[in-house]
C-alpha positions in Angstrom: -71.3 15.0 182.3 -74.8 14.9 183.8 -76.1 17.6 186.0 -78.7 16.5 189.3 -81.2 18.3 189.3 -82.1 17.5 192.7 -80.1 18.1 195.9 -81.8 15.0 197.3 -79.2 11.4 197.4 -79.6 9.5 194.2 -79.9 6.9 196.9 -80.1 4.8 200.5 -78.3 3.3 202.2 -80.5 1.6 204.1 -81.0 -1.8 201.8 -78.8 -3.3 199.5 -79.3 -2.9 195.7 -78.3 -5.3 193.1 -75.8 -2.4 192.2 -74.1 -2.7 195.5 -74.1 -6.8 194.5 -72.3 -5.8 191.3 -69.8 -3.2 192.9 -69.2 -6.2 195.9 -67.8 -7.9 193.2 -65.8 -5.4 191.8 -64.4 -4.8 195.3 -63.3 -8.1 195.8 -60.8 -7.9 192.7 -62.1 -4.8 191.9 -62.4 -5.7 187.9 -62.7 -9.5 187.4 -65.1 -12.2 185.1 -66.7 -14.5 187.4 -64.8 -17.3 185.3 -61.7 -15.7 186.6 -62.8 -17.0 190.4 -60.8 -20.5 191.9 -63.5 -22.8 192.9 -63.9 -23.1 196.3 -63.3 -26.5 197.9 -66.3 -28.6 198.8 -67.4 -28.4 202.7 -66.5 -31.8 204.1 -69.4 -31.5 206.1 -71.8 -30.5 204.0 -73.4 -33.8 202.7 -72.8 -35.1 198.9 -75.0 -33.9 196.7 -77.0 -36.1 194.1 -75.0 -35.4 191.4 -71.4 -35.8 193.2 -73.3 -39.1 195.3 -71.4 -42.4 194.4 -73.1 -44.9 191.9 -73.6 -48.5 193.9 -74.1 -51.5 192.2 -75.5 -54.4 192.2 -73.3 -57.8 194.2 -72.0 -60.0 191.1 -72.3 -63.8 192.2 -69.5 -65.7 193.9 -67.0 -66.8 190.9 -68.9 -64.9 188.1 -66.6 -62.5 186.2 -67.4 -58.6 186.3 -65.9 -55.5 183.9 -64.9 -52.7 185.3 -67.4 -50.3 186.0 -67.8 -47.2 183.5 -66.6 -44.4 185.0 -68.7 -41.8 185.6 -70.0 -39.2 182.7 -67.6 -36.1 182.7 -69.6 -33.0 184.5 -70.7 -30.5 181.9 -68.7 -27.3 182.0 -69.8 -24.5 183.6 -71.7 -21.9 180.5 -68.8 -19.4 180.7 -69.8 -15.8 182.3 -70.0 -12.7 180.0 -67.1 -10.4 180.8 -67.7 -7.2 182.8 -69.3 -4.4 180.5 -66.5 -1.3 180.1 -68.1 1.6 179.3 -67.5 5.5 180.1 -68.7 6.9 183.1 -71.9 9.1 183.1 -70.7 11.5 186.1 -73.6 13.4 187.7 -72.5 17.3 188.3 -73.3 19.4 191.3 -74.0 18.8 195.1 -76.4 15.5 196.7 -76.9 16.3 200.5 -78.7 14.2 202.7 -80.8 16.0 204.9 -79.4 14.5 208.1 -76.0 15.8 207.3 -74.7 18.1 209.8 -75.1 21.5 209.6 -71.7 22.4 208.7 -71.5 20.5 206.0 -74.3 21.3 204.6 -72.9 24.7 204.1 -69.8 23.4 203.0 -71.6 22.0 200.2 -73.5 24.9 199.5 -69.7 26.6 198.5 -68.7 23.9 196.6 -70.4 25.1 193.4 -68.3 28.1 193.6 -65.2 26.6 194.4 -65.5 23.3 192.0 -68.1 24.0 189.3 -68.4 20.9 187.4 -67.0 18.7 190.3 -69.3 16.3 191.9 -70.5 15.8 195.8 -72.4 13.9 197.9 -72.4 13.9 201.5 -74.7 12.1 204.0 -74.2 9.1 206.7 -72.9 5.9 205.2 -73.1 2.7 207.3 -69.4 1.8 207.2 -68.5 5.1 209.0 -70.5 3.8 212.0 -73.6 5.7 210.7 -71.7 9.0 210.5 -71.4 12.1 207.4 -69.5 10.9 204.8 -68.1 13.5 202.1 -67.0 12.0 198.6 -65.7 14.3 195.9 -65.0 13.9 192.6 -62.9 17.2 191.1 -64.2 18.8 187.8 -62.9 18.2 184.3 -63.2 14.4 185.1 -62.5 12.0 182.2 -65.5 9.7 182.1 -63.2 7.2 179.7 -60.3 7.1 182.9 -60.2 5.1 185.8 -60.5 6.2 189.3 -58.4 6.3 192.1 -59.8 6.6 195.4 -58.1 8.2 198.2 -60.1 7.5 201.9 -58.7 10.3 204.4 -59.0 10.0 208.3 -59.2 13.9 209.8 -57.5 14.9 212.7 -58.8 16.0 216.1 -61.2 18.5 216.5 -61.9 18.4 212.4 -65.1 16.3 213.1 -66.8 19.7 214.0 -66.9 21.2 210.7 -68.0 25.2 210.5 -68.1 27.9 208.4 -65.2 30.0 210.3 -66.2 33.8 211.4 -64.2 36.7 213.0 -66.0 35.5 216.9 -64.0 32.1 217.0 -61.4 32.2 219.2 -60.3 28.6 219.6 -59.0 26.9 216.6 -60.9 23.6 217.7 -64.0 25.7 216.6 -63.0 26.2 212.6 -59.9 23.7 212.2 -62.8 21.2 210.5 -63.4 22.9 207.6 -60.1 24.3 206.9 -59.1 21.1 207.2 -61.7 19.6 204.4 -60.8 22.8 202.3 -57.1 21.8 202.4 -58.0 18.3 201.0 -60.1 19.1 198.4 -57.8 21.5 196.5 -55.0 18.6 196.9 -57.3 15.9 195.6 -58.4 18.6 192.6 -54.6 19.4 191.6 -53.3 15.7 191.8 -56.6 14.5 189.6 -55.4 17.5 187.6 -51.7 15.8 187.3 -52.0 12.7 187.3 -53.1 10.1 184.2 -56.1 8.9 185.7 -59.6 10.1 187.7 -59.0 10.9 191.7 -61.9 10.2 193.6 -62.2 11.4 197.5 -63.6 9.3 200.5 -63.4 11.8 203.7 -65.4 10.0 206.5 -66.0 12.4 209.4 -65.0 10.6 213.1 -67.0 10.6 216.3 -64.7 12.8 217.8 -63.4 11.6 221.5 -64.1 7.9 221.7 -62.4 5.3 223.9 -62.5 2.3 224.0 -65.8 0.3 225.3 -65.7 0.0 229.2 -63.2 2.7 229.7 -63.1 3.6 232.9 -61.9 7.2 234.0 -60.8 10.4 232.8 -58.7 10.9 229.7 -56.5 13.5 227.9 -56.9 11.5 224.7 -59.3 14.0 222.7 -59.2 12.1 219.3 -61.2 8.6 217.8 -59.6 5.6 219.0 -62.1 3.2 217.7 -62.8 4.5 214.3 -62.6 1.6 212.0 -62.4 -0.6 215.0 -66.0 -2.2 215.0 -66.2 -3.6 219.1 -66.1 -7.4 219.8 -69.1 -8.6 221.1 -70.8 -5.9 218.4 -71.9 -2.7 220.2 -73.9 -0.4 217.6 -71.3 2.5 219.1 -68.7 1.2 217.7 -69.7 -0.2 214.8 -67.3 1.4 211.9 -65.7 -1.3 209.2 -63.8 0.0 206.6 -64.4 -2.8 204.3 -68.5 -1.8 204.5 -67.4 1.5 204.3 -65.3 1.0 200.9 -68.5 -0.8 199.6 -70.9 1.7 200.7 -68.0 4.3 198.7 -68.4 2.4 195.9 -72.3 2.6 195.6 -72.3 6.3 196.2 -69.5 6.5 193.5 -72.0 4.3 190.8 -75.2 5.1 191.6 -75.4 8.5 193.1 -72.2 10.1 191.0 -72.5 8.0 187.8 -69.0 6.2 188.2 -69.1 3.2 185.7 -68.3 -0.3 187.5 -65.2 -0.7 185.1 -63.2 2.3 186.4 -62.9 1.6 189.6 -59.1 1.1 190.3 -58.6 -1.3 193.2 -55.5 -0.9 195.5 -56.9 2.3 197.4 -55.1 5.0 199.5 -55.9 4.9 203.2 -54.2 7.8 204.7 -54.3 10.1 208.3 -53.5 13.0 208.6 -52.5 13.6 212.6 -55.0 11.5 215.0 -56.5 10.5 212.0 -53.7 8.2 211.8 -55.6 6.2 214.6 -57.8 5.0 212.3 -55.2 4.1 209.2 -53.5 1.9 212.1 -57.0 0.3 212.8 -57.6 -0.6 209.2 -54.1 -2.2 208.2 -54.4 -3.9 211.5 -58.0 -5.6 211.2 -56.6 -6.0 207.2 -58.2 -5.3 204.1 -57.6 -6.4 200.4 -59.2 -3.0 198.9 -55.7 -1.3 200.6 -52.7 -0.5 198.3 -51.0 2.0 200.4 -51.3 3.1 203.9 -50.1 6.8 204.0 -49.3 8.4 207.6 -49.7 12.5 207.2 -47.6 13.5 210.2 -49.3 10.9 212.1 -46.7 8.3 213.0 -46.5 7.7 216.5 -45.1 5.5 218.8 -47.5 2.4 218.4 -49.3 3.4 215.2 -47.2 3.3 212.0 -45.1 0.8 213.8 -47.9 -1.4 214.7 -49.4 -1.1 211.3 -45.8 -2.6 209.8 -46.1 -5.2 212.5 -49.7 -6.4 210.8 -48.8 -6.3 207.5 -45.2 -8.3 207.7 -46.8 -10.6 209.7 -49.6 -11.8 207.1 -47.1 -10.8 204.4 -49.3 -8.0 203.1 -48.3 -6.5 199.5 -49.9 -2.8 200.5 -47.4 0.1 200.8 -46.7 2.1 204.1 -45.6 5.7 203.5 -44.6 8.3 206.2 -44.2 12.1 205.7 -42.7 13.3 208.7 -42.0 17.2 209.6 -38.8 17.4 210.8 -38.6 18.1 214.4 -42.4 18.0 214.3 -45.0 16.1 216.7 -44.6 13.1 214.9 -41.1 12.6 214.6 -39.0 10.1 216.6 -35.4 11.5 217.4 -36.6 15.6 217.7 -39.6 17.9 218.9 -41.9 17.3 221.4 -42.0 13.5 221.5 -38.5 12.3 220.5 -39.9 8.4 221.4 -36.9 6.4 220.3 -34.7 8.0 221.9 -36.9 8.2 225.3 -37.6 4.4 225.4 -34.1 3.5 224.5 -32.4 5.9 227.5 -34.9 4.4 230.0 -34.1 1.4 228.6 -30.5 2.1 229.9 -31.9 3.5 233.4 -33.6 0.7 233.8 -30.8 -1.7 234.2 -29.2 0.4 236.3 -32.5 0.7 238.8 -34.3 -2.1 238.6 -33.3 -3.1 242.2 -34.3 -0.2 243.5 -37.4 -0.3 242.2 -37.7 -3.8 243.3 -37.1 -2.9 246.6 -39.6 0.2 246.8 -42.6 -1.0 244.0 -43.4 0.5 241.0 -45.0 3.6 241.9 -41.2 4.5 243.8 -40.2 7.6 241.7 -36.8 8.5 240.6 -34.8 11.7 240.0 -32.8 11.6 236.7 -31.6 12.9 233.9 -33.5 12.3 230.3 -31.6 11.8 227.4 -31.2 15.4 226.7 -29.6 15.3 230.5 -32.3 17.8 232.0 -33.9 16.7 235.5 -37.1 14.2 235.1 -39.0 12.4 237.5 -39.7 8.8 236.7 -41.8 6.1 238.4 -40.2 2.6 238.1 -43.5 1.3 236.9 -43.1 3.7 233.6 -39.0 2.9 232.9 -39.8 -0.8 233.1 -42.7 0.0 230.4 -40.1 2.1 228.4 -38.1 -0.6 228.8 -39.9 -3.3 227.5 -41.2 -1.0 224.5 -37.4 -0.2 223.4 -37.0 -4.1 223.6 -39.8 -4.1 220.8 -38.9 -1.2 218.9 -35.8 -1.2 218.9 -35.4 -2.5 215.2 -38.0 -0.3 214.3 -35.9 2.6 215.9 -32.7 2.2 214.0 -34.6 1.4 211.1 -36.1 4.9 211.4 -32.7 6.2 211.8 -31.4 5.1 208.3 -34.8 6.2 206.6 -36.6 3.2 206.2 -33.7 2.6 203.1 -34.0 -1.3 203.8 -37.1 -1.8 205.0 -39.6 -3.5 201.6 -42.7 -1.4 200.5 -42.2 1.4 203.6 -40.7 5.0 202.7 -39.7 7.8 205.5 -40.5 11.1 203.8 -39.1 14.2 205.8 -40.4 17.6 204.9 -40.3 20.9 206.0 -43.9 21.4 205.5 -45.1 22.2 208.6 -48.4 19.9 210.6 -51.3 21.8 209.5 -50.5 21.9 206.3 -49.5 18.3 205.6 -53.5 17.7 203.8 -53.1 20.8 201.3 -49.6 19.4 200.2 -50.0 15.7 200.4 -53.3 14.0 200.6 -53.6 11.5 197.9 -49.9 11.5 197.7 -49.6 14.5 196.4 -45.8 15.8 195.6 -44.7 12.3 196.8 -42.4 10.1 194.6 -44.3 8.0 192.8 -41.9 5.3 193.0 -42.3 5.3 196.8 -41.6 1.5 198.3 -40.0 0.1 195.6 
């Protein structure tokens, strides 16, 4: 393994480098000859070409006899394309920090030497994370002759703020960041430890609260809804695209950390732990071919794993979709704090009964009930229709839930005991899951 000798990044990511050309290519198939390519169909608008332009010849006179014309001369083949070199990696020890990199990290970093010595870092803002840090770790005892897996994981809320935690914070929003960061690196260093193959981690940091553009108003949400959502028209705040993300990855991974081209693995982990979950749900829904498995840490919600499915049935998408779900937890549908299926499908219920009513008095008209559990709620008429339309929607999705995904292709229900926080430490990367998961 190589050691940097400077803390300065091996690169920038300000132009693109006939590296990044190469790794582009890798990305799109991740290992593949260019004679491996179909040949794109010609553009029936584009006009014929010289060579491709029909011969004309000359008008034979009335009653005179003519051959048949020679057919044209066969094009000569293409000279065929040397394959891809495969050669070990040259992996670069040691910390790269860019010197716009937050504070926080920055002393993350500084304690990574201790904690991984031999592992290799680099952090710094990367264009496909909207211009934001970007921390990618490769664990010690590395085998330069192995392939990499890469494993991109979405934080949380609050865990954009990362800090060095001390005795005066009193609010967990304050040091949640970097315990957060610290849980997924020692996951990602024991799976690359059990596993056959290299484990390489992508842990983009979010823009903390973000709605979305011309929101209007106060809100309670405290998380990243647009991350990996670029805006349409483009707005350069929300400007995050996983698939320039996964290609700026890939250039840190060869030309800052000395990955070789011909071990990079496609088919890569895109996983969220909590609200980061937002951003797994905004990748499988814009789509992505670099994506073998979508992974929801605790993180799926009423309109986020569910929508995710949606995408990927709908363009018959190969990728996995795995949920670990704490029972009785935030993120589970029948129990806890948000039981959703069961919500939406009693209103669902009310609704028939009330929808007169509510006719009669308008949508804000609120009603005294019972919730499923049969304690006293209050309900506007605008809401139990809404409830009422979503249970019409999810109510496949619901039962399916109910039976633990058993029959539903290339999508696994994981329950755990494991409780929310500590869903990165035990299974970022997959960690402790089946590895036969979706089949």
């Amino acid at each position: 393994m190589r050691h940097n000798a400077s803390l300065a990044p091996a690169i920038s990511m300000a132009k693109p480098t006939l590296a990044l050309s190469f790794v582009a290519l890798l990305s799109a198939g991740c290992v593949q000859t260019v004679a491996e390519v179909d040949p794109q169909p010609a553009d029936p608008d584009m006009p014929e070409s010289a060579d491709s332009a029909p011969v004309l010849h000359e008008s034979a006179p009335l009653g005179s006899s003519t051959s048949e014309p020679a057919p044209a001369p066969a094009p000569e083949p293409a000279p065929a394309q040397p394959p891809i070199e495969v050669a070990d990696s040259e992996l670069v020890a040691g910390a790269q920090i860019d010197p716009n990199t937050a504070p926080g990290l920055q002393d993350f970093a500084d304690e990574f030497s201790q904690l991984y010595a031999g592992g290799s870092l680099w952090v710094g803002p990367l264009e496909g994370n909207g211009g934001r840090d970007v921390l990618i770790f490769i664990p010690p005892k590395a085998d330069p002759a192995a392939e990499f897996e890469l494993v991109f994981h979405f934080h949380g809320t609050y865990s954009e703020l990362v800090q060095r935690r001390t005795d005066a914070m009193k609010k967990k929003r304050e040091w949640v960041g970097w315990d957060r960061l610290e849980q997924t690196l020692a996951a990602i260093d024991q799976l690359a430890g059990e596993a056959d193959h290299n484990v390489a981690l992508i842990y983009p940091i979010s823009a903390g609260k973000r709605l979305e553009p011309g929101h209007r108003g106060w809100s309670n949400v405290a998380y990243d809804r647009m991350w990996m959502q670029p805006a349409a028209p483009a707005d350069p705040a929300y400007r995050d695209d996983f698939d320039r993300l996964h290609a700026d990855s890939l250039e840190v991974l060869v030309e800052a950390l000395g990955v070789h081209p011909s071990k990079l693995r496609g088919g890569v982990i895109v996983e969220g732990h909590s609200a980061g979950g937002q951003a797994v749900t905004n990748v499988a829904v814009r789509g992505s071919t670099h994506v073998g498995e979508y992974l929801y840490l605790d993180a799926s919600f009423m309109g986020w794993s569910d929508v995710a499915h949606e995408a990927l049935a709908a363009r018959n998408d190969p990728a996995l979709l795995t949920m670990v779900v704490r029972d009785g937890g935030i993120a589970d549908p029948f129990e806890g704090r948000d039981p959703w299926c069961l919500v939406i499908e009693h209103h669902a219920k009310l609704w028939t009964e009330h929808a007169g009513t509510c006719g009669d008095q308008g949508p804000a008209h609120e009603l005294k009930l019972r919730d499923h559990a049969g304690e006293r709620e209050t309900v506007a008429c605008e809401d139990l229709e809404l409830d009422a339309e979503s249970f019409d929607e999810l109510e496949d999705w619901c039962r399916e839930m109910a039976d633990e995904m058993r029959q539903v292709p290339r999508v696994t229900l994981i329950r755990t005991k494991v409780v929310h926080a500590k869903h990165p430490r035990s299974f970022s990367g997959g960690l402790g899951l089946p590895e036969d998961r979706g089949q």
